[in-house]
C-alpha positions as CSV (number, residue, x, y, z in Angstrom):
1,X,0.0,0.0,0.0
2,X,1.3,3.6,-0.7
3,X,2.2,5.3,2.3
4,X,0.9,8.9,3.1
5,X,4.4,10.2,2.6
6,X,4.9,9.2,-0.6
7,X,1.1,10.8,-1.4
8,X,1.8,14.1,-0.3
9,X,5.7,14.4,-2.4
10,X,3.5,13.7,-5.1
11,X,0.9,15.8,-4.1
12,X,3.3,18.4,-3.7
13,X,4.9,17.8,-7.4
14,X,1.5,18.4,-8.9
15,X,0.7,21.5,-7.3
16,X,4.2,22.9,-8.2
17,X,3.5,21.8,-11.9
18,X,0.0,23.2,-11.8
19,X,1.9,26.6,-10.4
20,X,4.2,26.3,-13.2
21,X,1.7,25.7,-15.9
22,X,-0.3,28.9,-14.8
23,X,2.2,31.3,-14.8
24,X,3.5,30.0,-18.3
25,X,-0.2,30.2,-19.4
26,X,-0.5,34.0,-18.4
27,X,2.5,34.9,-19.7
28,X,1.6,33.4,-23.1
29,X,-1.7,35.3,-22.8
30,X,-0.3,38.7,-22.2
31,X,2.3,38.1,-25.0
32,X,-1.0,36.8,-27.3
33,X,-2.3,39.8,-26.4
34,X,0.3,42.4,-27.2
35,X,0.7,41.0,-30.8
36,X,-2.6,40.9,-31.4
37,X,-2.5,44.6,-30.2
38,X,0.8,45.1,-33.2
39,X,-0.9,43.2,-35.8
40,X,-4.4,45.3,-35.2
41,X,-2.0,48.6,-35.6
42,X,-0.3,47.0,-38.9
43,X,-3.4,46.0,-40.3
44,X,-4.8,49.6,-40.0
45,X,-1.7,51.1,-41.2
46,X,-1.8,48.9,-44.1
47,X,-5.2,49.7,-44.9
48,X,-4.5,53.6,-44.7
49,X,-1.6,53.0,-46.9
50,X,-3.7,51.4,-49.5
51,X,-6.2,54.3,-49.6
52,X,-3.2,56.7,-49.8
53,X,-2.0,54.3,-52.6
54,X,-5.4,54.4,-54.6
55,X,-5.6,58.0,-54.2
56,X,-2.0,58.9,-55.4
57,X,-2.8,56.6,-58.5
58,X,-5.7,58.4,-59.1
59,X,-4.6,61.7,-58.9
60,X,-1.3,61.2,-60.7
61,X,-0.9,62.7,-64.4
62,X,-1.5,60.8,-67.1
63,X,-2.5,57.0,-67.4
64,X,-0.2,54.6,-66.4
65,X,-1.2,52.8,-69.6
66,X,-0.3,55.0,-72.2
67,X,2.4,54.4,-74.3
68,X,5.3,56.8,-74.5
69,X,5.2,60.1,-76.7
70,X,8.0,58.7,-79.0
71,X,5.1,56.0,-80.0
């Protein structure tokens, strides 16, 4: 039969794992959670590029398109 000793060192190397295992898992959460803070920021900076983009294209002189003057 297992003695109580031997219960409680196990006991003990549970609730040290379980200890470990929570810290790790908040720290992956805050860390989670600050790039999905980043990626939110690029997205929208991507995005405002883009429209910036669009509107340069359309406002620049001349098509793209056309074929040089020489032509």
């Amino acid at each position: 039969m297992i003695d109580v000793k031997t219960l409680s060192d196990r006991i003990d190397v549970l609730e040290t794992r379980l200890t470990f295992q929570d810290e790790t898992i908040e720290t992956l959460n805050k860390t989670i959670t600050e790039q999905w803070l980043k990626i939110d920021a690029l997205t929208r900076q991507v995005a405002s590029l883009s429209e910036r983009l669009l509107e340069a294209e359309a406002n620049a002189p001349g098509a793209a398109n056309e074929p040089p003057p020489h032509y």
